[in-house]
PDB file of N, CA, C and O in Angstrom:
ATOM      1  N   UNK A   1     -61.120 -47.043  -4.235  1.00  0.00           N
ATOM      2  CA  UNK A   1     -60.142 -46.728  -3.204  1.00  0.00           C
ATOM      3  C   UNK A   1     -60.845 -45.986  -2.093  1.00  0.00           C
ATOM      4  O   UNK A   1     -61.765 -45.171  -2.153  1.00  0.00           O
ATOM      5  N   UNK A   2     -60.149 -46.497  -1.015  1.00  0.00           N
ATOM      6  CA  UNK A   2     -61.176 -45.910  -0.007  1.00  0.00           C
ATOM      7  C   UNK A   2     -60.394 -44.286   0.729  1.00  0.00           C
ATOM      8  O   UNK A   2     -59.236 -44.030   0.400  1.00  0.00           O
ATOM      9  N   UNK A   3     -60.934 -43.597   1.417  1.00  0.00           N
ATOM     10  CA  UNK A   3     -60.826 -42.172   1.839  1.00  0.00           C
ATOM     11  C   UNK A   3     -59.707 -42.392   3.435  1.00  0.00           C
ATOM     12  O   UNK A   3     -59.498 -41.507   4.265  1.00  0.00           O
ATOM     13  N   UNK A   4     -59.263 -43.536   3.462  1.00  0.00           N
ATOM     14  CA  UNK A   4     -58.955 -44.093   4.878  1.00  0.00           C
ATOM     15  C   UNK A   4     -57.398 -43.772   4.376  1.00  0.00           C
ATOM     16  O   UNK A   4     -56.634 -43.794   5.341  1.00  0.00           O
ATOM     17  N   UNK A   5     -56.848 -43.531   3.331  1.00  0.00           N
ATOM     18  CA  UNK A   5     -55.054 -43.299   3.225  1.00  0.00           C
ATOM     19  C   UNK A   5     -54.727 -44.319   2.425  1.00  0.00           C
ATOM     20  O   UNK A   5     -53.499 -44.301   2.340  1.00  0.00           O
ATOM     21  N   UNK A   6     -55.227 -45.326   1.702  1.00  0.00           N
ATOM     22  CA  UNK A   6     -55.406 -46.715   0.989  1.00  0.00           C
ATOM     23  C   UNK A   6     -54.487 -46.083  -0.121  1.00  0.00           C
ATOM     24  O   UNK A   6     -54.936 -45.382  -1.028  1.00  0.00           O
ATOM     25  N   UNK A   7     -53.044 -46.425   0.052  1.00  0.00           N
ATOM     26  CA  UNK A   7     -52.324 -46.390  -1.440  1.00  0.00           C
ATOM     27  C   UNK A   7     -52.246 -47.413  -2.443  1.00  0.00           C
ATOM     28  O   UNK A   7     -51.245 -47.708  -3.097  1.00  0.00           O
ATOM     29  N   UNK A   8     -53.686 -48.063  -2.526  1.00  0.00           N
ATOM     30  CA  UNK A   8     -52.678 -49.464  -3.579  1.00  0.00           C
ATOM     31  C   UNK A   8     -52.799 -48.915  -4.665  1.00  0.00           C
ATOM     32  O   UNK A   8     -53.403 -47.845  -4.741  1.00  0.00           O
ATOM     33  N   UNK A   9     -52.285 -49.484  -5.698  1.00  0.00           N
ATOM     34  CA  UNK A   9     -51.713 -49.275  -6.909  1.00  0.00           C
ATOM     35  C   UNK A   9     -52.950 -49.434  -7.895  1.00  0.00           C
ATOM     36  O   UNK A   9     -52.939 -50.128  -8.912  1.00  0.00           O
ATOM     37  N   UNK A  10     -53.958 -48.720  -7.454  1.00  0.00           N
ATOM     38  CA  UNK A  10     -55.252 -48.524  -8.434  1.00  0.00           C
ATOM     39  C   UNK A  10     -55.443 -47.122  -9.609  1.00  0.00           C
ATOM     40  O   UNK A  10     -55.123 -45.951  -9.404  1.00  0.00           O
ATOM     41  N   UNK A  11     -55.948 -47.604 -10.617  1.00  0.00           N
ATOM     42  CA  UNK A  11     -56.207 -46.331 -11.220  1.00  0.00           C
ATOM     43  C   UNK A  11     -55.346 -44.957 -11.144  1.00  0.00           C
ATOM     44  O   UNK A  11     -54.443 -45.004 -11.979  1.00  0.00           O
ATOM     45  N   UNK A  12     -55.345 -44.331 -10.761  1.00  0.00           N
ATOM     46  CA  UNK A  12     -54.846 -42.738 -10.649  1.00  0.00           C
ATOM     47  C   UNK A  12     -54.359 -42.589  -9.404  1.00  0.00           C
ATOM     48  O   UNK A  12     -53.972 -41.439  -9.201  1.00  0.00           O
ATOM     49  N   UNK A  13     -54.228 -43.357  -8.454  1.00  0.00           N
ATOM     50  CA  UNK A  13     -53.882 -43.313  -7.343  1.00  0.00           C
ATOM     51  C   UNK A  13     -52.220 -42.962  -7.271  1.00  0.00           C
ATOM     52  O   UNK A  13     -51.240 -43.287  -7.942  1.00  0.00           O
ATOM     53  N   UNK A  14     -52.437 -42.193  -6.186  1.00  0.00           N
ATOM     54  CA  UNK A  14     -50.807 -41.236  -6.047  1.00  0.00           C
ATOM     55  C   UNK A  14     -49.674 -42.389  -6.340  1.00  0.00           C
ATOM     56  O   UNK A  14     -48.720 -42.041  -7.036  1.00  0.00           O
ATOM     57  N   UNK A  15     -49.705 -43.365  -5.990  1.00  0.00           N
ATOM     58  CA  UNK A  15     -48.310 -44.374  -6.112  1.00  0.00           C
ATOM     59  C   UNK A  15     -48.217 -44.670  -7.460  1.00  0.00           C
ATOM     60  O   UNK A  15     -47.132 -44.749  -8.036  1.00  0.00           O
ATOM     61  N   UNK A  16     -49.333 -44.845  -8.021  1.00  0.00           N
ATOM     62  CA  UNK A  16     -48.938 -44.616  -9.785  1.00  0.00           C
ATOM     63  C   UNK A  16     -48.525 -43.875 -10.728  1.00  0.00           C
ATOM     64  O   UNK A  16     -47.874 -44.106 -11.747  1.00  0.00           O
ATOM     65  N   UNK A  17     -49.163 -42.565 -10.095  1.00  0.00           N
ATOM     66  CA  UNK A  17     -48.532 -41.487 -10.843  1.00  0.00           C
ATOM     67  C   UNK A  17     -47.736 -40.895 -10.957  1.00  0.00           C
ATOM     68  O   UNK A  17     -47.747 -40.054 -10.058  1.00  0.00           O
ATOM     69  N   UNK A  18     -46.333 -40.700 -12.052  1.00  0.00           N
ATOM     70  CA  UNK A  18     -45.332 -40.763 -11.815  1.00  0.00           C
ATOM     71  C   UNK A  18     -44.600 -39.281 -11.433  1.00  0.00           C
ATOM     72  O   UNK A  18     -43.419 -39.337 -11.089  1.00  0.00           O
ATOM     73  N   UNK A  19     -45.233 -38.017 -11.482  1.00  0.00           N
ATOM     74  CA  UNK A  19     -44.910 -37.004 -10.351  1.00  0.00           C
ATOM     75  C   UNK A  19     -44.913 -37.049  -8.929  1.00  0.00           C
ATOM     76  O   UNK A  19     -44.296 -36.255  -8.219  1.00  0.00           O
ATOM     77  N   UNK A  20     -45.699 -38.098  -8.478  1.00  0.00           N
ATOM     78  CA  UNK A  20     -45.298 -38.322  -7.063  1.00  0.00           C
ATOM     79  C   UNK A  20     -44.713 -39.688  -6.732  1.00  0.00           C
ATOM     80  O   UNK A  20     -44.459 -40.012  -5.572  1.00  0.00           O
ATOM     81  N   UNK A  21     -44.522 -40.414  -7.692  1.00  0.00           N
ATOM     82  CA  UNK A  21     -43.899 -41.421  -7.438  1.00  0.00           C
ATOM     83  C   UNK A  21     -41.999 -40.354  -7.306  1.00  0.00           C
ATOM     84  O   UNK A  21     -41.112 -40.334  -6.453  1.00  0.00           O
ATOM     85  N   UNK A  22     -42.177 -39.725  -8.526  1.00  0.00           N
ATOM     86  CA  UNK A  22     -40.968 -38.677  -8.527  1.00  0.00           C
ATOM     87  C   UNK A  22     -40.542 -38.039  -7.288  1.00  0.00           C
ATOM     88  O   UNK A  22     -39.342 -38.109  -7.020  1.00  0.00           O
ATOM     89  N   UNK A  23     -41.360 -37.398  -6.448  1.00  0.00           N
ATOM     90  CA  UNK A  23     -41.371 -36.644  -5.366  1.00  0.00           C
ATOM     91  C   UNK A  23     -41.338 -37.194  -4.300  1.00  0.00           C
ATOM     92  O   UNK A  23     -40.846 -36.582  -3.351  1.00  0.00           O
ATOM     93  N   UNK A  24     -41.907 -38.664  -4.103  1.00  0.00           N
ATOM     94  CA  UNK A  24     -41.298 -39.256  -3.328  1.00  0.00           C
ATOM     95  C   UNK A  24     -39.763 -40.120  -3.123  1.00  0.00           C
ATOM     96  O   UNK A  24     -39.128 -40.635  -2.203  1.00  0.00           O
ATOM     97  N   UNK A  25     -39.662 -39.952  -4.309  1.00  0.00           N
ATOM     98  CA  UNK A  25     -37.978 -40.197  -4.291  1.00  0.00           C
ATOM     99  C   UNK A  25     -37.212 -39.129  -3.897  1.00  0.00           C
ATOM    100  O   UNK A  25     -36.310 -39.185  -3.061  1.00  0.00           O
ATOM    101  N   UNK A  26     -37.485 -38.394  -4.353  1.00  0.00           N
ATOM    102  CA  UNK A  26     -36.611 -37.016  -3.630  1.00  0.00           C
ATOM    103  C   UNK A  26     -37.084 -36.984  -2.729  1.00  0.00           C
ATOM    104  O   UNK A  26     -36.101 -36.757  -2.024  1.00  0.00           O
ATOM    105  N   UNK A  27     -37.791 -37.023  -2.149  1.00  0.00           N
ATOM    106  CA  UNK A  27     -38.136 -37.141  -0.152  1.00  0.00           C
ATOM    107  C   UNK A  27     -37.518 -37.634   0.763  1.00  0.00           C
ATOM    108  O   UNK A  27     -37.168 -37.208   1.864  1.00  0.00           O
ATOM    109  N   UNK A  28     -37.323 -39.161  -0.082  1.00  0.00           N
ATOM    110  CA  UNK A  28     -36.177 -40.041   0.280  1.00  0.00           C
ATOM    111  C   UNK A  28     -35.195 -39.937   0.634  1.00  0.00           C
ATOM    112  O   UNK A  28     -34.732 -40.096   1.764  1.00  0.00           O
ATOM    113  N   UNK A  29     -34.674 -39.610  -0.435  1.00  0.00           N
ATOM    114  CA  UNK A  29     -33.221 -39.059  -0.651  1.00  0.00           C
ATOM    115  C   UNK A  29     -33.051 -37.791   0.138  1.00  0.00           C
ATOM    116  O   UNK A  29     -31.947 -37.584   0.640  1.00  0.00           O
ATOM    117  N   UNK A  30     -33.931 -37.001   0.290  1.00  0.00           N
ATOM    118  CA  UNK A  30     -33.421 -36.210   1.293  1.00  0.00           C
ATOM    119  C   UNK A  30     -33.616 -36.273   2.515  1.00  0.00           C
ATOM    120  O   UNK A  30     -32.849 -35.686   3.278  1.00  0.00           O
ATOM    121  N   UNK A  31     -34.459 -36.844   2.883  1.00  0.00           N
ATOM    122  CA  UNK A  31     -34.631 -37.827   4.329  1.00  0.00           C
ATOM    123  C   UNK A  31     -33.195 -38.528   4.896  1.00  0.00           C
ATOM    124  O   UNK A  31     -32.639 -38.348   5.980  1.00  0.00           O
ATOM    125  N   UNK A  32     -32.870 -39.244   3.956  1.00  0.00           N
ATOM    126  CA  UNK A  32     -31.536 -39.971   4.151  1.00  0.00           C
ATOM    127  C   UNK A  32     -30.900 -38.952   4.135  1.00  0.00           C
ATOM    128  O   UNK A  32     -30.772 -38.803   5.350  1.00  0.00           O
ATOM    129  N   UNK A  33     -30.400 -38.131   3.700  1.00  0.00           N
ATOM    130  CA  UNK A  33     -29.428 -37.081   3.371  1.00  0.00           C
ATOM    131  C   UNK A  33     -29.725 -36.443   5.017  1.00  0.00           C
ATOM    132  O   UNK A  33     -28.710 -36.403   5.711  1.00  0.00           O
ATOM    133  N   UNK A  34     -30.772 -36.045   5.550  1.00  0.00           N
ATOM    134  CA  UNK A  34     -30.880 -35.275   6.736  1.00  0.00           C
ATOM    135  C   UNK A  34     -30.245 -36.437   8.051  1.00  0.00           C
ATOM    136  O   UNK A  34     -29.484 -36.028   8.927  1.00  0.00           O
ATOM    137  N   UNK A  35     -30.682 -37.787   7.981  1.00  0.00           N
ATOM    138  CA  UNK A  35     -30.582 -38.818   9.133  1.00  0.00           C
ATOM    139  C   UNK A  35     -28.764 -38.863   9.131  1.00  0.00           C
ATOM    140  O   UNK A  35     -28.054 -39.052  10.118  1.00  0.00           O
ATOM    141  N   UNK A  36     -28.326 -38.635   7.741  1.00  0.00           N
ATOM    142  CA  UNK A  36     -26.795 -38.863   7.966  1.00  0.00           C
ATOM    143  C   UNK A  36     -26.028 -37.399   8.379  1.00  0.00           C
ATOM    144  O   UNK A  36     -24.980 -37.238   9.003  1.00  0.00           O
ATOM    145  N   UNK A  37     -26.959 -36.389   7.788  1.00  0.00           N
ATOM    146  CA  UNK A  37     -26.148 -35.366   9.034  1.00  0.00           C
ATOM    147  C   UNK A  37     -26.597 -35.212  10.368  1.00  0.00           C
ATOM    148  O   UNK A  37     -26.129 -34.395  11.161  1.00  0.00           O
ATOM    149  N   UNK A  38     -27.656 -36.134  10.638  1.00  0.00           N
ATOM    150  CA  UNK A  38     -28.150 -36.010  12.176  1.00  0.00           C
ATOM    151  C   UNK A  38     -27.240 -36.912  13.300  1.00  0.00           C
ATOM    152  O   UNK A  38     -27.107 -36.814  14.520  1.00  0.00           O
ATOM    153  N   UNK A  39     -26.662 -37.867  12.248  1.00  0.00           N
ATOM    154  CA  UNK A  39     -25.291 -38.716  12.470  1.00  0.00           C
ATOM    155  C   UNK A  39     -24.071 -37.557  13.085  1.00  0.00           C
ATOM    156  O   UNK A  39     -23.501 -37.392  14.164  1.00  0.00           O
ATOM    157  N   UNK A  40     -24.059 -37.182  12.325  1.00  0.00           N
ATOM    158  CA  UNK A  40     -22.209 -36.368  12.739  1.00  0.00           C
ATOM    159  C   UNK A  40     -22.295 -35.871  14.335  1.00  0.00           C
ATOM    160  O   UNK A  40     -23.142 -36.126  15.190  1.00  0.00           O
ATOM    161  N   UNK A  41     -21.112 -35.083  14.392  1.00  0.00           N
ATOM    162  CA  UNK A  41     -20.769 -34.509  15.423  1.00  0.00           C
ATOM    163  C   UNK A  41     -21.333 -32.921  15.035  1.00  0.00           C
ATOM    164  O   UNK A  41     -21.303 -32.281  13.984  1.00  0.00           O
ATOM    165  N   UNK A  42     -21.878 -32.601  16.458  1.00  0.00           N
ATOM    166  CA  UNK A  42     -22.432 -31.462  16.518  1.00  0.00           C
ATOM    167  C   UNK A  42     -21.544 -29.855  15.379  1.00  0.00           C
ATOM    168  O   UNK A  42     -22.124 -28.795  15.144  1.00  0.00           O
ATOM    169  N   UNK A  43     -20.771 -30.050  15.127  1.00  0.00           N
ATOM    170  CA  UNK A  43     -20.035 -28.805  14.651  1.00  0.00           C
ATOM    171  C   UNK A  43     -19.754 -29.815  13.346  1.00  0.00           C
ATOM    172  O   UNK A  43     -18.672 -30.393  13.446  1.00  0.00           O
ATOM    173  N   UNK A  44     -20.226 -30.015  12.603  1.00  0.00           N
ATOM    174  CA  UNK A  44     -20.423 -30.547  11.532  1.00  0.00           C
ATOM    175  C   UNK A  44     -21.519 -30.573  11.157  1.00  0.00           C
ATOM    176  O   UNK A  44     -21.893 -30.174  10.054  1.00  0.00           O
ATOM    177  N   UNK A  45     -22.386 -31.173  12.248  1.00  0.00           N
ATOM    178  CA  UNK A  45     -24.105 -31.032  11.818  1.00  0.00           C
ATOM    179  C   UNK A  45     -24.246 -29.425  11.325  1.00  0.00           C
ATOM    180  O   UNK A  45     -24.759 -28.956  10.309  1.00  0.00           O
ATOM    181  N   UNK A  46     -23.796 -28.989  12.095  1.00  0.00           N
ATOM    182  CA  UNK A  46     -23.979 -27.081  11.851  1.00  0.00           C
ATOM    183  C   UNK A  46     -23.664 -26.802  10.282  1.00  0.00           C
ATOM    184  O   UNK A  46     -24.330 -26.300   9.376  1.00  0.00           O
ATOM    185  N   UNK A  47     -22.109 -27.454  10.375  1.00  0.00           N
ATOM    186  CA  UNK A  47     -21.816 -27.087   8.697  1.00  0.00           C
ATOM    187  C   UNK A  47     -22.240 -27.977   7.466  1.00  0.00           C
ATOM    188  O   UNK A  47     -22.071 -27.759   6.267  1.00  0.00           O
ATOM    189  N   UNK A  48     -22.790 -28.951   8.051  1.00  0.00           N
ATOM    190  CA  UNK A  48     -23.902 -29.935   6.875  1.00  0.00           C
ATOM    191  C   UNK A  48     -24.994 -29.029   6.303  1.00  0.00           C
ATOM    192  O   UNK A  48     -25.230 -28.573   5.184  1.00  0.00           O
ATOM    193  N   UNK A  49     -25.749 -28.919   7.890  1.00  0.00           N
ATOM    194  CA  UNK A  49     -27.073 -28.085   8.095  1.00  0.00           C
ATOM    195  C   UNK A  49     -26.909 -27.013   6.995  1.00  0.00           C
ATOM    196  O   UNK A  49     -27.537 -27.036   5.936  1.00  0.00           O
ATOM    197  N   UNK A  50     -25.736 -25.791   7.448  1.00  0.00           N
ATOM    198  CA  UNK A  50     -25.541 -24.662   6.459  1.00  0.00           C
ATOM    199  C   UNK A  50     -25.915 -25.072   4.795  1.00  0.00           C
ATOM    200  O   UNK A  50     -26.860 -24.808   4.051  1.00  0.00           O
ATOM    201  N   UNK A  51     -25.035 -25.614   4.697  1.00  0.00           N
ATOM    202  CA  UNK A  51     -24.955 -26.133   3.274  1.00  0.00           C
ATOM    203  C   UNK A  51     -25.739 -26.752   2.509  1.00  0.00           C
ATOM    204  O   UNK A  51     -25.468 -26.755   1.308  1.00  0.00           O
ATOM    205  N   UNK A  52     -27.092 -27.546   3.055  1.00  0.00           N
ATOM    206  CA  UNK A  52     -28.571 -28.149   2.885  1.00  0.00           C
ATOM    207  C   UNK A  52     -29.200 -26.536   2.450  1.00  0.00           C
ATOM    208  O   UNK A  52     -29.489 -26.107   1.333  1.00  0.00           O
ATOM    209  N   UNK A  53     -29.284 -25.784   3.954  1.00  0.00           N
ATOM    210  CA  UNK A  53     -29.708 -24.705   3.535  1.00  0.00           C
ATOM    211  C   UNK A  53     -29.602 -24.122   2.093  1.00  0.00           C
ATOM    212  O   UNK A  53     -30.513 -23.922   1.289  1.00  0.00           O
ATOM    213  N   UNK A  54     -28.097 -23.871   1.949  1.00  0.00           N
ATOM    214  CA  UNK A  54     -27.967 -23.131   0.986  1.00  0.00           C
ATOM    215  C   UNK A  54     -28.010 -23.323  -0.144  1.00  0.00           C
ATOM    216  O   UNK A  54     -28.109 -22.367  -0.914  1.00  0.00           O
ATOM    217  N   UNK A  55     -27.945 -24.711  -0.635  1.00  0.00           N
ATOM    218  CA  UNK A  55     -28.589 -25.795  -1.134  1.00  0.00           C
ATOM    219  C   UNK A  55     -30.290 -25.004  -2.020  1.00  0.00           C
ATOM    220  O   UNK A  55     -30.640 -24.474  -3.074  1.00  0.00           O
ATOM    221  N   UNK A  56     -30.829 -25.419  -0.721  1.00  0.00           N
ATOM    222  CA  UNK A  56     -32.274 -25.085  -0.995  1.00  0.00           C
ATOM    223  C   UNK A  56     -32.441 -23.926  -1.629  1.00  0.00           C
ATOM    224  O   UNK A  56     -32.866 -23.874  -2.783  1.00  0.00           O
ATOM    225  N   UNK A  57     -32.125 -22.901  -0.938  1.00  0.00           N
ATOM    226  CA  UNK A  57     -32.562 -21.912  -1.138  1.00  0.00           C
ATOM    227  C   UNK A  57     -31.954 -21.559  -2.300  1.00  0.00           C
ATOM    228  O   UNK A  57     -32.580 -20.668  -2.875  1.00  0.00           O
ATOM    229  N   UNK A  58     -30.704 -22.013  -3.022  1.00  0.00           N
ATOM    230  CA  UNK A  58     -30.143 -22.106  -4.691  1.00  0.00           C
ATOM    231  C   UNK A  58     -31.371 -22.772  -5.036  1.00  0.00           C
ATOM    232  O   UNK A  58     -31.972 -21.918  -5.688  1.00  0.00           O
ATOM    233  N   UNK A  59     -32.141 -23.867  -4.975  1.00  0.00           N
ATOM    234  CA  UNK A  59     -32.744 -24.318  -6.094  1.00  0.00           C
ATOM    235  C   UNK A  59     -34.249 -23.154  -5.891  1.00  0.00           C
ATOM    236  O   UNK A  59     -34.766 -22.563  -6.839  1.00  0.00           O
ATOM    237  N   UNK A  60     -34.688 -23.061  -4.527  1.00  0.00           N
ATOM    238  CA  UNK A  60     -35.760 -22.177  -4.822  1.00  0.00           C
ATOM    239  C   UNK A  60     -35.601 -20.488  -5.635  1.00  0.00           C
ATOM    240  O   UNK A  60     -36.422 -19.869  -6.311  1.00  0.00           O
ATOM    241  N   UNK A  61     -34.656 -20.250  -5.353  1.00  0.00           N
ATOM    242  CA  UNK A  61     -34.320 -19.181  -6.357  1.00  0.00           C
ATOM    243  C   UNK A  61     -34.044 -19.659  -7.763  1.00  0.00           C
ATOM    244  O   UNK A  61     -34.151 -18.917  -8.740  1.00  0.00           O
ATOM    245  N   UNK A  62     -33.784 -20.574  -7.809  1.00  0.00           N
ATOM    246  CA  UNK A  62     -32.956 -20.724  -9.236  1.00  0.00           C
ATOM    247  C   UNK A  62     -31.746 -20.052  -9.591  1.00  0.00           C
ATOM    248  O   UNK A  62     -31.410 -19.307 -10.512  1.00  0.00           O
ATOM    249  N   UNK A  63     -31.195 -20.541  -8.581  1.00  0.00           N
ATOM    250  CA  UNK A  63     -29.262 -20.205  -9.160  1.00  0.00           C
ATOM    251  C   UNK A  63     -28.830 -21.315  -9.217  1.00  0.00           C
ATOM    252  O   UNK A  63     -29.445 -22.356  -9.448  1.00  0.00           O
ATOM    253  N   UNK A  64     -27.546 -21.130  -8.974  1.00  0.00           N
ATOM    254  CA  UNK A  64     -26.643 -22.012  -9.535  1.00  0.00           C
ATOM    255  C   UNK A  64     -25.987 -22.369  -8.059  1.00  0.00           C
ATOM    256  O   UNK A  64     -25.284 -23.360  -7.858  1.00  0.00           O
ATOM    257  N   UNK A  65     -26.277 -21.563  -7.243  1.00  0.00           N
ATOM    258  CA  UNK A  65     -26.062 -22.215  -5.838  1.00  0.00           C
ATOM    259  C   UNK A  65     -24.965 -21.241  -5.149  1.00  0.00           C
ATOM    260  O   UNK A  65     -24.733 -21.381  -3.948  1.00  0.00           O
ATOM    261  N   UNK A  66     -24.152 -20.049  -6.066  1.00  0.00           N
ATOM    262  CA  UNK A  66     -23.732 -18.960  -5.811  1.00  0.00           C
ATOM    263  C   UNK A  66     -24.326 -17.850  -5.107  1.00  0.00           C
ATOM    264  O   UNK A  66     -24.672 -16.886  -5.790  1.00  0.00           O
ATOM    265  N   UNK A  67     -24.543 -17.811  -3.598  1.00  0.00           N
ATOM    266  CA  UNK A  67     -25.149 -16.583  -3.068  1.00  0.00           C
ATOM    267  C   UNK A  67     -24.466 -15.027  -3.596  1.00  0.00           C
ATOM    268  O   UNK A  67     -24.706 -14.025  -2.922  1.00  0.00           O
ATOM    269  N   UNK A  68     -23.775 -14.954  -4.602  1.00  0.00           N
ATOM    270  CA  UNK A  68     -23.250 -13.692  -4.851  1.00  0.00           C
ATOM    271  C   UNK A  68     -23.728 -13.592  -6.412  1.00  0.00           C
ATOM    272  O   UNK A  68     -23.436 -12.563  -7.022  1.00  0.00           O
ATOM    273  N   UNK A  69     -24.324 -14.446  -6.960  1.00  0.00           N
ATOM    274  CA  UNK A  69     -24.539 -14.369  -8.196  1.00  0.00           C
ATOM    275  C   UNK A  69     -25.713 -14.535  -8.302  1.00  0.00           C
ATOM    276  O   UNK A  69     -25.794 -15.081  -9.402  1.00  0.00           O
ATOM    277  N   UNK A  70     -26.716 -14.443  -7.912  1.00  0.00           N
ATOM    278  CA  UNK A  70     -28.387 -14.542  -7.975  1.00  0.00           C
ATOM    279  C   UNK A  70     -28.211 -14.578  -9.866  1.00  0.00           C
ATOM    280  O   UNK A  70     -27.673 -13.846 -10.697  1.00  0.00           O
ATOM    281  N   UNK A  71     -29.140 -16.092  -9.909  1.00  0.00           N
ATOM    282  CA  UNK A  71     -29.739 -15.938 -11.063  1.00  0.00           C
ATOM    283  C   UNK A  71     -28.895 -16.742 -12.425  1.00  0.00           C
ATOM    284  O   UNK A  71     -29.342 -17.152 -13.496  1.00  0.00           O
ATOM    285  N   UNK A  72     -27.506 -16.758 -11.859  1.00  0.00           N
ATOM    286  CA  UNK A  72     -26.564 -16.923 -12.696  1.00  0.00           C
ATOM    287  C   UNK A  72     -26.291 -18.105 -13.120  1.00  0.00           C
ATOM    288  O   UNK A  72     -25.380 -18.275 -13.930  1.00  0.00           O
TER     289      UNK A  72
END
C-alpha cells in the first residue's frame, strides 16, 4: 500500500479493520445527523445544535445525558 492515502482493502489497512470501519459509521451518521439540522430553519438549527451538544458532552462524560445528574 502506498503512503499516497491508498485505502484498498489490503492487509491491515484502515477499511478492514473493524474499529474504524466502526468509526466511520458513526461519522456518517453523524454527518447526516448535522446536514439535516443544517436543513431547518434558523431557530431550530439553534435548538437541534443545543441538543447535539448536549448529547456529546453526556457521552464524553459518561452520563446518562442528565446535566443535573453527572455520572448517573
Amino acid at each position: 500500500m502506498s503512503d499516497d492515502g491508498d485505502l484498498t482493502p489490503t492487509g491491515d489497512s484502515p477499511i478492514t479493520t473493524p474499529h474504524v470501519v466502526h468509526a466511520t459509521q458513526v461519522d456518517d451518521a453523524f454527518l447526516t445527523r448535522i446536514a439535516l439540522i443544517e436543513d431547518q430553519p434558523l431557530g431550530d438549527r439553534a435548538t437541534a445544535f443545543r441538543q447535539l451538544t448536549d448529547e456529546l458532552y453526556a457521552h464524553l462524560d459518561g452520563t446518562d445525558g442528565d446535566a443535573h445528574r453527572p455520572g448517573a
